[in-house]
N, C-alpha and C positions, 0 to 999 in steps of 0.2 A: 239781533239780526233781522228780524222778522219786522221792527218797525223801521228799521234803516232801511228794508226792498219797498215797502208801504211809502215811506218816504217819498224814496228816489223816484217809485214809479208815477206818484203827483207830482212833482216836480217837474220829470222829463213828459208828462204831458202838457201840461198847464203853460210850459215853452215854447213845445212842439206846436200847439195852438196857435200861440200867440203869433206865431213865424209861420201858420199854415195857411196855404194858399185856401180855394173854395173847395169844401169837401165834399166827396162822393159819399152818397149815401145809396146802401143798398141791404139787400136779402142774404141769409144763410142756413143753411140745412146740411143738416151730416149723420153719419153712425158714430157711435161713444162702444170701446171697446175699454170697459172701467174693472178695476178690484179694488180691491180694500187692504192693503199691506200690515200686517200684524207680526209682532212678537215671539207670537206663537201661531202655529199651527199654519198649513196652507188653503190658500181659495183659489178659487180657479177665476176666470172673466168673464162677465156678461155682457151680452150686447144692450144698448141705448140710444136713443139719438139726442140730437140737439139741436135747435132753429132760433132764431131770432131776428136782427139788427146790428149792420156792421155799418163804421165809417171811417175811412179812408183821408187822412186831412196829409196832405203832399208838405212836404217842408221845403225838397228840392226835388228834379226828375226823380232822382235815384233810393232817396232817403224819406218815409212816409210814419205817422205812427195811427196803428189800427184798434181804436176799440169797438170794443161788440155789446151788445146784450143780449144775453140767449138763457133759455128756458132749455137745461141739461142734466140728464140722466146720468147718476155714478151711482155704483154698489158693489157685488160681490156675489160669489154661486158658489158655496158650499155644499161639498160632501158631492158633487156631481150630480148639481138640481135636486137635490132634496131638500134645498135652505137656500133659499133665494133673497138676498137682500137687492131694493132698489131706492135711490136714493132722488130727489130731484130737485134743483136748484135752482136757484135765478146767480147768472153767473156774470162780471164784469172783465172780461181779459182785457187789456192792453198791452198792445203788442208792439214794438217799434220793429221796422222790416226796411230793407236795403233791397231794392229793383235791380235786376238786370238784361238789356235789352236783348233779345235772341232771336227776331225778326220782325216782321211788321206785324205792329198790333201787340206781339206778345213780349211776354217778359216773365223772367225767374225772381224767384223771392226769398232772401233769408228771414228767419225772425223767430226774437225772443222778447220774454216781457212776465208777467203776474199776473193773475186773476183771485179775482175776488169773489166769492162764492156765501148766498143762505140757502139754509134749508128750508125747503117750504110744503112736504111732503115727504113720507115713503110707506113703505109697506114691505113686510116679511111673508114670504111666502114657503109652506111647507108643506111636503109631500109625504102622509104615511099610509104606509101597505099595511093593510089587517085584512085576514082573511083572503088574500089574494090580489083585493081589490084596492087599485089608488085612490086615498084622498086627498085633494087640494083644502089649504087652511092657511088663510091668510090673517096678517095682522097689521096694526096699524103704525107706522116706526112713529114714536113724537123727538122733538128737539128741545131741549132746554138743558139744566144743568145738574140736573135730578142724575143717579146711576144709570137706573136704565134709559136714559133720554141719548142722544146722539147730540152734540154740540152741533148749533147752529151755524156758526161763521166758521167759513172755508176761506185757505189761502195757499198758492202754489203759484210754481213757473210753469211758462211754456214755451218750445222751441220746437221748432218747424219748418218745411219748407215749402213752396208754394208756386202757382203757373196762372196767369193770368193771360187771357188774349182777348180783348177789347174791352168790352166789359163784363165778362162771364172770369170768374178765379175758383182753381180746386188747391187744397190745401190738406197735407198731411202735417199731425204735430203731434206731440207728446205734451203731457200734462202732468206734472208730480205737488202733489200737496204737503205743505208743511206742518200744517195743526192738526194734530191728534183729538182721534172724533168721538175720543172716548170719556167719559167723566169720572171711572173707575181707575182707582190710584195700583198703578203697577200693569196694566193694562193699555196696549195701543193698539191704532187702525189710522193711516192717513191712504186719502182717493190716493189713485193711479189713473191713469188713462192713455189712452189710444183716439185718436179722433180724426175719422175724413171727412172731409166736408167741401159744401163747393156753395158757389152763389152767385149776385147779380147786381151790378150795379146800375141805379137809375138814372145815372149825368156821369159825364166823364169830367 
């Protein structure tokens, strides 16, 4: 399943290209509202952002496909901030989005699509009370294939919807991941997220 969406989603861009008029290129910034979905046990959400590079390649008015590149935060806040994980990525969405006009200048947005995610940092942060007093104790998360490492490569959909009016767009979307980020046999954790974001295009 997972290499038939890998597939499809090269596929439907590499066309979308090929048929896309001059693309807009522009800016994005947002908050990441992420957890970490497990087996066992609950977490709560932490906040994160993510920025980077989006562009916009038009196939017709109506019908566009949007990839990005962005540098974004996902993890998890257990035990209600006493166990803070943060995770952070370099992230590939492609999104294919369907416009709709709702006055001058602006326009509504459907859209769905994959991204593609590495790890390229994180850190665990932990808070013990002894004697009264809080201490912060942070650690360093690594990626590889080792138990306690956190799998590198991320993979998920996203669907969303979105407002654009000229060249300024805010976007709300959801994000679910399909690869289990854990190396430990019997054991799961795939991202979640939450994510608003807005930005800016440099040509129309």
């Amino acid at each position: 399943m997972k290499k038939i969406l890998f597939l499809l989603t090269l596929s439907i861009l590499c066309v979308g290209i090929s048929f896309a008029q001059t693309p807009k290129i522009g800016i994005t910034a947002g908050l990441n509202v992420s957890n970490i979905t497990r087996d066992i046990g609950d977490n709560n959400f932490k906040a994160g952002f993510q920025a980077g590079v989006v562009a916009d390649f038009g196939i017709t008015d109506k019908f566009c496909i949007i990839p990005e590149l962005l540098f974004s935060q996902r993890g998890a806040n257990y035990g209600h901030s006493s166990f803070i994980t943060t995770l952070n990525y370099l992230q590939l969405p492609i999104n294919a989005a369907y416009k709709l006009d709702v006055g001058k200048s602006s326009k509504v947005f459907v859209f769905a699509g994959t991204y593609f995610g590495y790890g390229l940092s994180g850190n665990n942060k932990v808070a013990i009370i002894e004697f009264g007093q809080k201490d912060n104790h942070s650690e360093k998360v690594t990626f590889g294939s080792n138990e306690n490492d956190v799998k590198a490569f991320d993979f998920g959909i996203n669907v969303g919807v979105g407002y654009t009016y000229e060249k300024v767009f805010f976007k709300l979307q959801w994000n679910l991941g399909l690869m289990n980020l854990s190396n430990v046999s019997g054991i799961s954790g795939r991202n979640t997220n939450i994510a608003v974001s807005v930005g800016y295009f440099f040509n129309e």
